[in-house]
C-alpha positions as CSV (number, residue, x, y, z in Angstrom):
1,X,-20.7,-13.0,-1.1
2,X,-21.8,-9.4,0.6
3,X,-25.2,-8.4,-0.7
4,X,-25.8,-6.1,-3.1
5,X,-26.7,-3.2,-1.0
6,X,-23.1,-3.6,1.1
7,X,-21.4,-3.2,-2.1
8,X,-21.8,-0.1,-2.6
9,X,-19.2,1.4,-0.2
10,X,-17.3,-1.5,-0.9
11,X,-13.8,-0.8,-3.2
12,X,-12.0,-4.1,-3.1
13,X,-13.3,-7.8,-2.9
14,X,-11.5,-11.1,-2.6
15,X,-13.2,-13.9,-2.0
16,X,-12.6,-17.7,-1.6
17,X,-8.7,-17.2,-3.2
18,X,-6.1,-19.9,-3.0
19,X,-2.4,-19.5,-4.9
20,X,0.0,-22.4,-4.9
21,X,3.7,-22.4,-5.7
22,X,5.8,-25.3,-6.6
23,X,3.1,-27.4,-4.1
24,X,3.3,-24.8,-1.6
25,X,0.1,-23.2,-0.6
26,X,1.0,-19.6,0.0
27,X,-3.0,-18.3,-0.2
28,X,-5.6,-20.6,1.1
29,X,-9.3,-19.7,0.8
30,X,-8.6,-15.9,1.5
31,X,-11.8,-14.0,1.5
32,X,-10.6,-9.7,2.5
33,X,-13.2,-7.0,1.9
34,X,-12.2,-3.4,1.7
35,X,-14.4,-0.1,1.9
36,X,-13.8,3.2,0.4
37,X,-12.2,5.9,2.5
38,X,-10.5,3.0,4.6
39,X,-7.3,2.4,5.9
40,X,-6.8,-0.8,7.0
41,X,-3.7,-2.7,8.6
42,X,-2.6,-6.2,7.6
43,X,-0.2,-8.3,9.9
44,X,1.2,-11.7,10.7
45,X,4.3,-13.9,10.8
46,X,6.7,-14.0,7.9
47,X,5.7,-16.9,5.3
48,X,1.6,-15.8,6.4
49,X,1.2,-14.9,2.5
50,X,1.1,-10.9,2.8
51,X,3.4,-10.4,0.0
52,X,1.3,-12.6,-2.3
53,X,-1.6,-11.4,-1.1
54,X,-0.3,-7.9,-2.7
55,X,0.5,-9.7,-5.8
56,X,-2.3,-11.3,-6.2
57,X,-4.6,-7.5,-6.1
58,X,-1.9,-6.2,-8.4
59,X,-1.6,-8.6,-11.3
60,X,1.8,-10.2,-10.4
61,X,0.5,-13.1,-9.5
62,X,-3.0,-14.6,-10.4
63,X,-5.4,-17.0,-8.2
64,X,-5.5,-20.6,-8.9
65,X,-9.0,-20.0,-7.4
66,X,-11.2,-17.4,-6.3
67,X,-12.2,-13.9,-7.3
68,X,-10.6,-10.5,-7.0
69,X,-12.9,-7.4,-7.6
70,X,-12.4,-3.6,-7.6
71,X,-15.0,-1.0,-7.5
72,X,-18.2,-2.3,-9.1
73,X,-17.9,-5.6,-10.5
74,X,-14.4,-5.5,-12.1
75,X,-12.8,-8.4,-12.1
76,X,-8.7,-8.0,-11.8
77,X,-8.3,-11.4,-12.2
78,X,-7.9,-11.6,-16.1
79,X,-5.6,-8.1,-16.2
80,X,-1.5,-7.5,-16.4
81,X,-0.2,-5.1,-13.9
82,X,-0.2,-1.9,-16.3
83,X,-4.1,-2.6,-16.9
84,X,-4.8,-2.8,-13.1
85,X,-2.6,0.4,-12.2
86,X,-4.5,2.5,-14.7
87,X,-7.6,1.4,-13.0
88,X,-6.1,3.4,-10.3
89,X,-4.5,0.4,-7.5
90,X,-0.8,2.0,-6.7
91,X,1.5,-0.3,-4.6
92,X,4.5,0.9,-2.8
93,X,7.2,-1.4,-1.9
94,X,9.0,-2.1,0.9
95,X,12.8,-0.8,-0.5
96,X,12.0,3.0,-1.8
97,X,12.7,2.8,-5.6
98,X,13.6,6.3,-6.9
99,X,15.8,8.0,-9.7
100,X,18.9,8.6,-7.6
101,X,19.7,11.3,-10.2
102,X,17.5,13.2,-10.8
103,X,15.6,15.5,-8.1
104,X,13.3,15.2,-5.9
105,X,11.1,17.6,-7.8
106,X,11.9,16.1,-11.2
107,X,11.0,12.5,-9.4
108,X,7.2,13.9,-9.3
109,X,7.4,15.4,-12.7
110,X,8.4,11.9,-13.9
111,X,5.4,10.2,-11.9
112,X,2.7,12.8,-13.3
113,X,4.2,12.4,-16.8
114,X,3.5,8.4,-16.8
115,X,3.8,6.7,-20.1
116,X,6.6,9.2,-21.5
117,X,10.1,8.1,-21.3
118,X,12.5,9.6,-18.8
119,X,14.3,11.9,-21.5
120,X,11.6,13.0,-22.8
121,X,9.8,14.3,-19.7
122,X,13.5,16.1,-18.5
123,X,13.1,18.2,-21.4
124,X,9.3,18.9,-21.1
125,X,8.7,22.2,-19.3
126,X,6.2,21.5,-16.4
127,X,2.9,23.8,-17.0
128,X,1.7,25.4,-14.3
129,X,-1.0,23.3,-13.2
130,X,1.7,20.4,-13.4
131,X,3.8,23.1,-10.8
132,X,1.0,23.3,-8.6
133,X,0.4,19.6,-8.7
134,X,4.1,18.7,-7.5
135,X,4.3,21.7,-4.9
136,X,0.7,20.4,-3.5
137,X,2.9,16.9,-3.3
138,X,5.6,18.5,-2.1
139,X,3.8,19.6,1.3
140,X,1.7,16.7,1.4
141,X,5.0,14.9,2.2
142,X,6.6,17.6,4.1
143,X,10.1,18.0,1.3
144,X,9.1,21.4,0.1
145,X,13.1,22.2,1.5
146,X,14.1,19.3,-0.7
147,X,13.0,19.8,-4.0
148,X,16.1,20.3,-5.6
149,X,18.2,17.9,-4.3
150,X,19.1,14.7,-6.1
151,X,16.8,11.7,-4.5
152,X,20.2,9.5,-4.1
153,X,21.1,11.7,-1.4
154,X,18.2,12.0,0.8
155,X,17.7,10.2,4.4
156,X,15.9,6.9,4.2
157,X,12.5,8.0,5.5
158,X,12.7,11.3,3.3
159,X,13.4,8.4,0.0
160,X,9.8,6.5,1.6
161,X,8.1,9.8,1.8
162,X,9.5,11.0,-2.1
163,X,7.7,7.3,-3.1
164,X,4.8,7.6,-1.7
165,X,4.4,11.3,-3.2
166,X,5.1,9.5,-5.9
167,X,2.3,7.1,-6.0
168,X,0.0,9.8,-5.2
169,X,1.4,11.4,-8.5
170,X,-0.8,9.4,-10.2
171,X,-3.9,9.9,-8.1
172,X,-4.7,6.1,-7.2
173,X,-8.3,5.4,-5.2
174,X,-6.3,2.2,-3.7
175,X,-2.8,2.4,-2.0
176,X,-1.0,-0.7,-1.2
177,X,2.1,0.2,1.1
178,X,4.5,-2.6,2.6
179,X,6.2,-2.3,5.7
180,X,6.6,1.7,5.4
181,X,8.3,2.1,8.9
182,X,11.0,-0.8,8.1
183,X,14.4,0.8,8.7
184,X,13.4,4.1,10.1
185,X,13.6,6.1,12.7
186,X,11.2,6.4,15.6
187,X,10.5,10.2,14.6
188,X,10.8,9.1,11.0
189,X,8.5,6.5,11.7
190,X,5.8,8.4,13.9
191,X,5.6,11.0,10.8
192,X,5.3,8.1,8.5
193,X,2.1,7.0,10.4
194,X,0.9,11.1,10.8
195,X,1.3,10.7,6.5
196,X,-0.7,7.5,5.9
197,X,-3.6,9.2,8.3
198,X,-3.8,12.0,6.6
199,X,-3.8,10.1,3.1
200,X,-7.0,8.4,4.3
201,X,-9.2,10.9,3.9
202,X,-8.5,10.7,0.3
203,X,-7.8,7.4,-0.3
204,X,-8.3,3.8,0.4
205,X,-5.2,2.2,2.1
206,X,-3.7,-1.3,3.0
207,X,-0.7,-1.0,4.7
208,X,1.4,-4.8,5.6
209,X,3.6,-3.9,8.7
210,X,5.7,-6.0,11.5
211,X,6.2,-3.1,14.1
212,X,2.9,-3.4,16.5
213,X,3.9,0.3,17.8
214,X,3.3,1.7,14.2
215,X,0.7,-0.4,13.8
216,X,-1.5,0.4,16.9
217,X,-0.7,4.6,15.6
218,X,-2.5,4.2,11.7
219,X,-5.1,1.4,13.1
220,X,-6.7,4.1,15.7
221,X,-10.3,2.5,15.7
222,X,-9.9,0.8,11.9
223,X,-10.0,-2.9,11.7
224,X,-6.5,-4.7,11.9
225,X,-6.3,-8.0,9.6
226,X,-4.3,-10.9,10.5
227,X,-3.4,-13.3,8.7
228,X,-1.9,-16.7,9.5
229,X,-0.9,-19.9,6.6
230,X,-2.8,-17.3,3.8
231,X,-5.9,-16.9,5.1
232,X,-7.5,-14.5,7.8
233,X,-7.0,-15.7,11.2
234,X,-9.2,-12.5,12.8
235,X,-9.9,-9.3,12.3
236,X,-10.9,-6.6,14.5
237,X,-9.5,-3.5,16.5
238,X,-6.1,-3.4,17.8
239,X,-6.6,-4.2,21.3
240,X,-9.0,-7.0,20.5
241,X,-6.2,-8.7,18.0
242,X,-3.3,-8.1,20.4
243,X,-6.1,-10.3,23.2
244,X,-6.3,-12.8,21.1
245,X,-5.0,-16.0,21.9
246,X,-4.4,-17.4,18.6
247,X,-2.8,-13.9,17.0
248,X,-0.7,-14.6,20.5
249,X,0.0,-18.0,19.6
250,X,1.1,-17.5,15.9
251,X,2.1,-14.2,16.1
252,X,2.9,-11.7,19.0
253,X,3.6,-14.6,21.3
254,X,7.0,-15.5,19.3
255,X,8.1,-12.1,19.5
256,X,7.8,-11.2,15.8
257,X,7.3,-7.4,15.0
């Protein structure tokens, strides 16, 4: 375990975790630590346990063995999802999930209005700090020109961008983003990684992705974590992982991206 004095930048810790299903180990002896302020890039072949390793942090799955820590010594392991969420750990999936319906303006009124029902926050007329809040959001993502259009209609980038606004709706300290760029566009996916740099200075940020061009944009000089059969393989920059034999091997080599 890190020391005491290296905890104190440190936001997430998972140490020694295993997670079998049905016999299958998906998470074997996974140990991942996480700093404030950054943003971090997770990748490897399909089946390396990424997904579950998301699960695991969020509550939807819990560790046969092993500890999971956020912040200062608070242990996620014994929480539901709803508890872990409100400790402020948002997770965006890979498929954007949105109220087709409704705007893209009343989206964000929903997502600062948490616990109330849908109806109820429809009918409840935004304050003006609640305003400012969603317009802030709405330039963070770049759909200020969208706001009043229904979320069913927009592009697929512009629905990943309304979700990740979204998520920062409720002010989380950890983001956890899956394959953001799956699906898009080059441009779409270029201003996707221009987003999840900016986030950074804000937040704390794992992002799982496949594409190695996306990857090597939001990585800059952060650490890239691979991960191989549920445990870490190597870690480092990106042009020390993309040397690496073994990452080649398991990973790059079989043309996976």
């Amino acid at each position: 375990m890190k020391l005491a004095a290296e905890k104190t930048n440190l936001l997430l810790l998972v140490e020694d975790v295993s997670k079998t299903f049905d016999g299958f180990k998906a998470i074997s002896n996974l140990t991942f630590y996480l700093d404030r302020g950054e943003l971090r890039t997770v990748i490897g072949p399909n089946g390396a346990g990424k997904s579950t390793f998301f699960d695991l942090i969020t509550g939807r799955a819990k560790p046969d063995t092993g500890r999971i820590e956020f912040g200062w010594n608070t242990d996620l392991t014994g929480m539901n999802e709803y508890q872990i969420n409100r400790l402020g750990i948002g997770r965006k999936f890979q498929t954007p999930s949105v109220y087709a319906e409704h705007t893209v303006f009343e989206n964000l009124l929903l997502s600062l209005q948490g616990p109330r029902g849908v109806f109820a926050t429809l009918w409840h007329r935004p304050t003006s700090t609640e305003r400012d809040r969603i317009d802030a959001l709405l330039r963070t993502v770049r759909l200020e020109a969208k706001r009043a259009v229904p979320a069913g209609r927009l592009a697929h980038g512009e629905k990943q961008w309304l979700e990740l606004g979204m998520l920062l709706a409720q002010d989380p300290q950890l983001l956890l983003v899956d394959e953001p760029a799956a699906g898009m566009t080059d441009d779409e996916t270029a201003r996707t990684g221009d987003l999840l740099i900016s986030l950074a200075e804000k937040h704390s940020i794992i992002v799982v992705e496949h594409d190695m061009t996306f990857v090597r944009q939001i990585a800059r000089d952060g650490k890239v974590t691979v991960l191989h059969q549920g445990t870490v393989l190597c870690e480092g920059r990106f042009d020390e992982v993309q040397a690496d034999e073994r990452v080649r091997e398991v990973y790059l080599g079989r043309g996976k991206h």
